[in-house]
VEXDREN-2710 file (C-alpha; in Angstrom, 1 decimal):
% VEXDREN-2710
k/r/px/py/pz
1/UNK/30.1/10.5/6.6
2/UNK/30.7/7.7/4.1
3/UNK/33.6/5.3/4.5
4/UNK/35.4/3.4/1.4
5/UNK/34.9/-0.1/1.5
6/UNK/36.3/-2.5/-1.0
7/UNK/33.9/-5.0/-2.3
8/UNK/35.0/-7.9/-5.1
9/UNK/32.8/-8.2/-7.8
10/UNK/32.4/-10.4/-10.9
11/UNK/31.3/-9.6/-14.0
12/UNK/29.7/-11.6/-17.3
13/UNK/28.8/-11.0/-20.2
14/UNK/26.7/-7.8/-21.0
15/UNK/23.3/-7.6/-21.9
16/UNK/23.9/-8.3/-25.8
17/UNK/19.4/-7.7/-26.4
18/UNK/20.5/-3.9/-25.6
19/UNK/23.3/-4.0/-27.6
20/UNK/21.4/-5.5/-30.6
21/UNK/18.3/-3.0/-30.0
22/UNK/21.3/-0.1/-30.6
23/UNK/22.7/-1.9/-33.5
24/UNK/19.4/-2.2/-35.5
25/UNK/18.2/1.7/-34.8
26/UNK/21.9/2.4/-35.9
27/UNK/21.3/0.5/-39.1
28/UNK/17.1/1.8/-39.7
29/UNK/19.0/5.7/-38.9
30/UNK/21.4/5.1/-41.7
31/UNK/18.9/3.2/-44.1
32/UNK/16.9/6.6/-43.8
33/UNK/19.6/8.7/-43.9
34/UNK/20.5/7.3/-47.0
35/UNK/17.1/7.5/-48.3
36/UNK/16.2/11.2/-47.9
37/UNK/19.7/12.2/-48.4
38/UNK/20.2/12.7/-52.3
39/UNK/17.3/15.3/-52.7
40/UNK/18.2/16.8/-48.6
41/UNK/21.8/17.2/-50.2
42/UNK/20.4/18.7/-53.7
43/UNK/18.8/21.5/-52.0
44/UNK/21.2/22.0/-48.9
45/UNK/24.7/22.1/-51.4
46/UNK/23.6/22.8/-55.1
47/UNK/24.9/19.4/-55.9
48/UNK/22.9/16.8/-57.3
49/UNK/23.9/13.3/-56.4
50/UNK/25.9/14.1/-52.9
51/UNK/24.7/12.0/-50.3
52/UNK/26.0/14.7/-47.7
53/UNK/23.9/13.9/-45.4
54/UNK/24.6/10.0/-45.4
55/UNK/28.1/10.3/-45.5
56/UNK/28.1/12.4/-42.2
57/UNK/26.0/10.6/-40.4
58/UNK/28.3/7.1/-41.6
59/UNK/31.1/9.5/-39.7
60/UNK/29.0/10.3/-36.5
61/UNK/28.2/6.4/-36.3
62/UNK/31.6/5.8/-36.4
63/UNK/32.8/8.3/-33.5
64/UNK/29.9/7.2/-31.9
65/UNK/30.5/3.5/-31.6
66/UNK/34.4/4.1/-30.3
67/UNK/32.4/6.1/-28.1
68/UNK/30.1/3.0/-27.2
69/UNK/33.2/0.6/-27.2
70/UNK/35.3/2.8/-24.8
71/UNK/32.2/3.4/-22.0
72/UNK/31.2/-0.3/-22.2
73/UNK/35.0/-0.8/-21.4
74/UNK/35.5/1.2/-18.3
75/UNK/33.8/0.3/-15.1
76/UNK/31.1/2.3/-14.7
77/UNK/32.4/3.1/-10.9
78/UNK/34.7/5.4/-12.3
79/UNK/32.5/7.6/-13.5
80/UNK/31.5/8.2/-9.9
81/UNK/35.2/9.8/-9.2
82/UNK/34.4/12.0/-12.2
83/UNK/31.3/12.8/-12.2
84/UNK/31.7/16.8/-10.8
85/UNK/34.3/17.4/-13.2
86/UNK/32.4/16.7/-16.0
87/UNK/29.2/18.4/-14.6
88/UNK/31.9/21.2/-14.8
89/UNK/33.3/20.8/-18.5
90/UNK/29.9/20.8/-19.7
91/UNK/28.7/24.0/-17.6
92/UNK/32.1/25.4/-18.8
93/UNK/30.8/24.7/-22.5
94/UNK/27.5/26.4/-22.1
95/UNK/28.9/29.4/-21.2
96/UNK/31.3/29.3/-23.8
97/UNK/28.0/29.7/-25.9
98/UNK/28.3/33.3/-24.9
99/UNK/31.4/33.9/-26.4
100/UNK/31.6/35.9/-29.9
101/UNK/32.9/33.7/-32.1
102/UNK/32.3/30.3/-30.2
103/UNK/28.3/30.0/-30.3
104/UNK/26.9/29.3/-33.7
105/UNK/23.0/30.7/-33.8
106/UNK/19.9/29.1/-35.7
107/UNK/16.6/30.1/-35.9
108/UNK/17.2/32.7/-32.8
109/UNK/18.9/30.3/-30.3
110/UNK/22.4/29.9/-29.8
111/UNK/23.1/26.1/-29.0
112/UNK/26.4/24.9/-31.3
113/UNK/29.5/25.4/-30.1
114/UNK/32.6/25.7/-32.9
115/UNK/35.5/23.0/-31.9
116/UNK/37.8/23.6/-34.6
117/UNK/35.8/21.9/-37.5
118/UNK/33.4/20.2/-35.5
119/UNK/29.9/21.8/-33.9
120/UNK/29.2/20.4/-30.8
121/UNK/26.0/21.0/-28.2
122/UNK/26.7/21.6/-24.7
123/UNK/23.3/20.7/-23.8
124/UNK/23.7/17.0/-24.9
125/UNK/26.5/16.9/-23.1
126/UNK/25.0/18.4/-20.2
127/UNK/22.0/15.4/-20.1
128/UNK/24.7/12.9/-19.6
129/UNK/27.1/15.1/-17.0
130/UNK/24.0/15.5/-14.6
131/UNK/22.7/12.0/-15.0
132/UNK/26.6/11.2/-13.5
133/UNK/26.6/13.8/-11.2
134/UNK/23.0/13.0/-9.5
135/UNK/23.9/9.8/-9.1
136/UNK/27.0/10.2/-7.4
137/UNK/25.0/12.8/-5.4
138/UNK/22.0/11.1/-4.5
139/UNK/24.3/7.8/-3.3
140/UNK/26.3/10.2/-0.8
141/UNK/23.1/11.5/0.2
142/UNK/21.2/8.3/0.6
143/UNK/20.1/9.3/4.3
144/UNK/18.9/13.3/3.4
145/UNK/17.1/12.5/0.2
146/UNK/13.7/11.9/2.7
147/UNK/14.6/15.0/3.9
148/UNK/12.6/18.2/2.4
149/UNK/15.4/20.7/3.0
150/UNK/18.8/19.0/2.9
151/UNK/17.6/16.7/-0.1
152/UNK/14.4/18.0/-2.2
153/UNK/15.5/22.0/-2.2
154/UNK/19.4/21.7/-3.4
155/UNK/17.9/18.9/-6.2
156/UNK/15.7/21.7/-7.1
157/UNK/17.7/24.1/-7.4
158/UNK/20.3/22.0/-9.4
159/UNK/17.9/20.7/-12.4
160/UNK/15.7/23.9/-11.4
161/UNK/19.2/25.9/-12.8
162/UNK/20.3/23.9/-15.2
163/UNK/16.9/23.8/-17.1
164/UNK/16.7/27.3/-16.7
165/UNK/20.2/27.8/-18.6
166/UNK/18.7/25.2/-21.5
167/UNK/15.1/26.2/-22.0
168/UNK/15.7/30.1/-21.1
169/UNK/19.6/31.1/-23.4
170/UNK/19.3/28.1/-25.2
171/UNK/15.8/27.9/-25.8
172/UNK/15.1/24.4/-25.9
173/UNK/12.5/23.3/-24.5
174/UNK/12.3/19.8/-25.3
175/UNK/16.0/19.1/-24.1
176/UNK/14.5/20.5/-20.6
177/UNK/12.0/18.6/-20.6
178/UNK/14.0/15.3/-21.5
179/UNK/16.3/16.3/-18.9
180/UNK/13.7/17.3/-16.1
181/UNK/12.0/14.2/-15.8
182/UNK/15.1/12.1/-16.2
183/UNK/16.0/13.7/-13.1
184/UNK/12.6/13.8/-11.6
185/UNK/13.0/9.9/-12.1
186/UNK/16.5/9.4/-10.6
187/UNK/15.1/11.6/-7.3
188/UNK/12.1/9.0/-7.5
189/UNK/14.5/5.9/-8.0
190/UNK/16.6/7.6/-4.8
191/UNK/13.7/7.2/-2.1
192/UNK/12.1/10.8/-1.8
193/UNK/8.6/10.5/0.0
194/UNK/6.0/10.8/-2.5
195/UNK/4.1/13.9/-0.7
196/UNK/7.9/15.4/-1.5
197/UNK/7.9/14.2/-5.4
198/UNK/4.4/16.1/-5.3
199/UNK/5.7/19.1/-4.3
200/UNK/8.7/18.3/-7.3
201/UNK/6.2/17.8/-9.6
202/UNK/4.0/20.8/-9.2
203/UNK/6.7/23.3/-9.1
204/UNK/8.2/21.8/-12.3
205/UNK/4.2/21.9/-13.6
206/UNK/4.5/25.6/-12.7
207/UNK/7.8/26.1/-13.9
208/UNK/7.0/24.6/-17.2
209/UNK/3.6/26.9/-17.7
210/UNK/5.9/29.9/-16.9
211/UNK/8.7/29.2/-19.6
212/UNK/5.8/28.3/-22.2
213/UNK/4.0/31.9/-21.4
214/UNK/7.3/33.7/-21.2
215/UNK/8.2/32.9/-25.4
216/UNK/5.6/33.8/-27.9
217/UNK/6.5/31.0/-29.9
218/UNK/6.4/28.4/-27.6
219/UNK/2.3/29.9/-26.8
220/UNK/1.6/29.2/-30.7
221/UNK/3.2/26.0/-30.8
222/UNK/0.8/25.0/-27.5
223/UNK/-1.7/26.9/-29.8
224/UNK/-1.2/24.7/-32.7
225/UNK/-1.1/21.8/-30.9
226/UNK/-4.7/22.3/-29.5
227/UNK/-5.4/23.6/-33.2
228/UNK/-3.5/21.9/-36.0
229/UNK/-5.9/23.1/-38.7
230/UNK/-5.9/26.8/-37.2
231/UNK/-3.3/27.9/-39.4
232/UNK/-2.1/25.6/-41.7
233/UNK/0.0/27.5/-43.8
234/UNK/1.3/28.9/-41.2
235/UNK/2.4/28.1/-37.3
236/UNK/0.7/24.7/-38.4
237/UNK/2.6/24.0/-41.0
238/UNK/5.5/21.7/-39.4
239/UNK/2.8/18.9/-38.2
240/UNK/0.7/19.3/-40.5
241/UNK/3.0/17.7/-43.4
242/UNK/4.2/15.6/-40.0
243/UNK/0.5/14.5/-40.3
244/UNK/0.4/14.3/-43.9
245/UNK/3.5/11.7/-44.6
246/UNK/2.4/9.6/-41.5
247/UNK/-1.1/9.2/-43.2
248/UNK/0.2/9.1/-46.7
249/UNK/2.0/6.0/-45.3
250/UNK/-1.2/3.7/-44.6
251/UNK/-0.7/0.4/-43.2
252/UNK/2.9/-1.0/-45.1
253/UNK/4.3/2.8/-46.7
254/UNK/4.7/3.9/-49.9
255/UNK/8.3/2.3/-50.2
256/UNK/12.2/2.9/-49.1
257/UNK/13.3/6.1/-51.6
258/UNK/9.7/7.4/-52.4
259/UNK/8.9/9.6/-49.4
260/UNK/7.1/12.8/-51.4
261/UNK/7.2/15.3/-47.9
262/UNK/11.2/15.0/-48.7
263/UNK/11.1/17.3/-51.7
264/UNK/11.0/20.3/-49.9
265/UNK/7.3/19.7/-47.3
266/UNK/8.1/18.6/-44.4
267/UNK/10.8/20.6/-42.2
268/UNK/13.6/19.1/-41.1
269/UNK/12.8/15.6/-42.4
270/UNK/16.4/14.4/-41.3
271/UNK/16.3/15.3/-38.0
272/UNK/13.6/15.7/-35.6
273/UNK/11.2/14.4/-38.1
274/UNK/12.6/11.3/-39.4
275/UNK/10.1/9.6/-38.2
276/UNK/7.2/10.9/-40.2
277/UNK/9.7/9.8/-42.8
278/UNK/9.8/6.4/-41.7
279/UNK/6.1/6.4/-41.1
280/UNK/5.6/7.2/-45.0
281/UNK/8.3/5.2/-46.5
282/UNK/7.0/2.3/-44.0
283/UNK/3.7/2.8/-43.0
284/UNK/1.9/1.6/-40.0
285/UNK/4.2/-1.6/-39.4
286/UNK/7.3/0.2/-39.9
287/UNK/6.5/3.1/-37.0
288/UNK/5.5/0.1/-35.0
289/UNK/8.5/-1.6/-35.5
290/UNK/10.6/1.2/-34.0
291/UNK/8.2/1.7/-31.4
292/UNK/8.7/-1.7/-30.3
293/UNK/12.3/-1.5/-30.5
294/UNK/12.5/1.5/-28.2
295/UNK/10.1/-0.1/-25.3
296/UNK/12.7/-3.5/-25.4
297/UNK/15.2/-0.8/-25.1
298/UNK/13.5/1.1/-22.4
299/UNK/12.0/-2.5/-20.8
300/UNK/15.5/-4.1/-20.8
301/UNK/17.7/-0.6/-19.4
302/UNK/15.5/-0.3/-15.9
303/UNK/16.0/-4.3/-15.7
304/UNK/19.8/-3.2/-15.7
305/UNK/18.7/-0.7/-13.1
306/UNK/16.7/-3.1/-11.3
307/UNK/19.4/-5.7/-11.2
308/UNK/22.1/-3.0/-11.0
309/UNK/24.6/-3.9/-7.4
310/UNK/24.8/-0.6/-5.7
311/UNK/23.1/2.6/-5.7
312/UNK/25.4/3.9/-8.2
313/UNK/24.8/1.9/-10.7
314/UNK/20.8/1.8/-10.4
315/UNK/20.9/5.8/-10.4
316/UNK/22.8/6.0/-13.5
317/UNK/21.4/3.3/-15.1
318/UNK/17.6/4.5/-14.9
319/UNK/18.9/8.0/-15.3
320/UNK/20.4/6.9/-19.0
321/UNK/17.1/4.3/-19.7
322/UNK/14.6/7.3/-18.7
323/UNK/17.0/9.7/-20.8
324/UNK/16.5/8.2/-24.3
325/UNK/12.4/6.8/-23.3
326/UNK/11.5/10.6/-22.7
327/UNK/13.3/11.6/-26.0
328/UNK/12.0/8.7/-28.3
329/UNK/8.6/9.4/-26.6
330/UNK/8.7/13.3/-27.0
331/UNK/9.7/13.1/-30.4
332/UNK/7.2/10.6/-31.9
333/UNK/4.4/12.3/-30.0
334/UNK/5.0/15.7/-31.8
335/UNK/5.1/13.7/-34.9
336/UNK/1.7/12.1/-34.0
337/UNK/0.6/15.2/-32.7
338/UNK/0.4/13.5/-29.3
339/UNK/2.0/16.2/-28.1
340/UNK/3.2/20.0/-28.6
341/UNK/6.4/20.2/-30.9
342/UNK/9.7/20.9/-29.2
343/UNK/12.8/20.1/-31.7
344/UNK/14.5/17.2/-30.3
345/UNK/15.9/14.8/-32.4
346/UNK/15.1/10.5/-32.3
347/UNK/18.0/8.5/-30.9
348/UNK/19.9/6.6/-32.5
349/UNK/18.0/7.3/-36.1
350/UNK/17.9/11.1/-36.4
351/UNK/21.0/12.9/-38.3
352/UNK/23.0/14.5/-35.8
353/UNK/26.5/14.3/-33.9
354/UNK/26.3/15.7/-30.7
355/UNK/23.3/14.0/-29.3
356/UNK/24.1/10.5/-31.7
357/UNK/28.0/9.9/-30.3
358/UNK/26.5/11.2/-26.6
359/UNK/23.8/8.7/-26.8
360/UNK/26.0/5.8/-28.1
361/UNK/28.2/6.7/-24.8
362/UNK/25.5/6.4/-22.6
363/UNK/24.2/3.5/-23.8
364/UNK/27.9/2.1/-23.2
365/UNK/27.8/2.9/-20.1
366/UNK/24.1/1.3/-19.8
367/UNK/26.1/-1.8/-21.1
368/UNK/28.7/-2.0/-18.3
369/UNK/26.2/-1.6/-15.4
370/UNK/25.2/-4.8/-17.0
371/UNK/28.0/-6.4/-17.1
372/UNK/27.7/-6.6/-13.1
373/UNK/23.7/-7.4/-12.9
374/UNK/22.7/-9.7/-10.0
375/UNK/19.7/-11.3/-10.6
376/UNK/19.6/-15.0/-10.1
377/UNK/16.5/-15.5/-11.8
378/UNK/17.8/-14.4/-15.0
379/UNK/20.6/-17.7/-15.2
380/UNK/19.6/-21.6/-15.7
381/UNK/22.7/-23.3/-15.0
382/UNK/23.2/-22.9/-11.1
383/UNK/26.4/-24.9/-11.9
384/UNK/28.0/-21.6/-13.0
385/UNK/26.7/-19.1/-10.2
386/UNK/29.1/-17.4/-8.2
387/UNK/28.1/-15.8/-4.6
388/UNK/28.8/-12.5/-5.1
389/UNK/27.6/-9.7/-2.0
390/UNK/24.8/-12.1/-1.4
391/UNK/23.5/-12.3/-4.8
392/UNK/24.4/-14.9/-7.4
393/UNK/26.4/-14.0/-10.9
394/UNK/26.4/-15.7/-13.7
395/UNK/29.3/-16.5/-16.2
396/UNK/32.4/-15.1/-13.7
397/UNK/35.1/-14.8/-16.2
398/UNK/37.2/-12.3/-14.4
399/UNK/37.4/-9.7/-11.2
400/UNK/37.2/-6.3/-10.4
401/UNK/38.2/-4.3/-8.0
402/UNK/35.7/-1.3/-7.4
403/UNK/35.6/1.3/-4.3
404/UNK/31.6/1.5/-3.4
405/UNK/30.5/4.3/-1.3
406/UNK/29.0/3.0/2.5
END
């Protein structure tokens, strides 16, 4: 049984390094965007000199950063209340994929759902409603998540079913896989005994294995992967170009605007392969420029977790850092050939709306939790340290009231 207990917190200023990461991947997504998306527009509309492309993605920035504003706004304790009900929507929305007339297909998965003019994806939306919901879930459950029945099996069976629904109707692996070990990470955060994250671990092993041998096109994409040069022409044609604009890049790139895999070579060179575009244009220094920026992302997100004040708040906040690190990381290894490729786009720099103004939320909500970071180490000036729950704030400009769970 939990009891409500009211507990007075300050807050300061967020963390403005995550902020600014955001802010430059924003501004490197649209200097692409607008790079590749003359000749990307020329062969997609007919129309030469319409920066389609560009001008959509200026849109989904846009969305995406009142997005941003709003969840960096509301105290991230409130998403605790709401959590189930937007587990709910989003399940609701999947399901909806099934509808005639609702799901759009592509390439022989149905994952767009129509919204009046607007294509959203449920599974994006999903990621972020489960992140919520395990939080809220795990915190309730502090006391059973060292227990094998009453905490390991019903976590199982929750990511078990929702990857199932997104790597099974959906058929999309890598958004399984991003979500899975976000998951796998929150149950880790939580407390589970590590013989019981063994057992996690090998079933999900097992369960991956099964979904890989159960689609033919997932066992040639595992097959080119061990293989690039098997069939080059062929099942090996995606990361082969992949291969070819990385290397074609050398050490500083061939320039912004002169990428040569645009013009019709390298699949989906907007979106889950912008960053063999970037390695091209940019070369060596460039991919290890957004490299970089993604580990300060990652590396200043779990110090947010880390320093977040309750449960809560350290469950969703390494839920949302592990979220976009498993993305970035999945989608530069296929382009490196690191790793098998799955069709997930880059945060933050891909084209895309869904998954770009869903990002941007989480990353606002990322950005409150730090707004209520209790580290003492972090501040210089003890002269402005207030004694909050037995930890020491810095920069108290104002307080909040928030209900925490006991």
């Amino acid at each position: 049984m939990s009891v409500a207990k009211t507990q007075t917190l300050r807050t300061h200023h967020p963390d403005y390094v995550i902020a600014l990461i955001i802010t430059i991947l924003l501004a490197i997504g649209l200097v692409m965007l607008y790079s590749v998306s003359p000749i990307l527009s020329q062969k997609l509309t007919g129309v030469t000199g319409r920066n389609y492309y560009f001008i959509n993605q200026l849109m989904y920035v846009g969305i995406g950063i009142v997005a941003w504003i709003v969840a960096t706004a509301i105290p991230y304790h409130a998403w605790r209340k709401y959590a189930v009900w937007l587990l709910g929507a989003s399940i609701l929305a999947m399901l909806a994929l099934a509808v005639p007339g609702l799901g759009r297909s592509a390439l022989g998965a149905t994952r767009w759902l129509k919204v009046g003019p607007f294509q959203v994806q449920p599974a994006e939306i999903l990621k972020l409603s489960l992140i919520l919901y395990l939080a809220a879930w795990f915190e309730r459950r502090s006391s059973e998540v060292k227990s094998f029945v009453d905490g390991v099996i019903p976590f199982v069976i929750m990511v078990g079913s929702a990857c199932f629904v997104i790597a099974v109707l959906q058929r999309d692996m890598g958004t399984m896989m991003v979500l899975a070990f976000a998951a796998i990470g929150m149950l880790f955060t939580a407390g589970v005994k590590w013989t019981h994250l063994g057992v996690v671990l090998g079933t999900s092993a097992i369960g991956a294995g099964l979904l890989i041998a159960a689609f033919p096109h997932r066992l040639s994409r595992l097959a080119v992967f061990l293989n690039p040069t098997a069939d080059a022409m062929g099942s090996g044609y995606h990361i082969n170009q992949a291969l070819i604009a990385v290397g074609s890049g050398g050490f500083f790139g061939l320039g912004l605007g002169h990428s040569i895999q645009v013009y019709g070579y390298l699949p989906e060179a907007a979106n889950d392969s912008i960053f063999a575009i970037i390695a091209e244009e940019f070369g060596f220094i460039g991919s290890l420029a957004v490299i970089v920026l993604f580990g300060l992302l990652i590396y200043r997100g779990l110090q947010v977790a880390r320093s977040a004040p309750d449960m809560f708040g350290r469950l969703v906040a390494t839920g949302i850092t592990l979220w976009l690190l498993f993305q970035a990381a999945i989608n530069i290894g296929a382009m490196l050939s690191l790793l098998p490729l799955t069709g997930i786009p880059l945060p933050f720099i891909s084209y895309g709306g869904t998954s770009l103004v869903i990002s941007l939320f989480g990353a606002g909500i990322l950005l409150n939790i730090s707004k209520y970071t209790t580290r003492e180490e972090d501040y210089a000036d003890r002269s402005q340290r207030g004694r909050v729950g037995g930890a020491y704030n810095p920069n108290a400009r104002r307080l909040r009231k928030t209900q925490i769970a006991r």
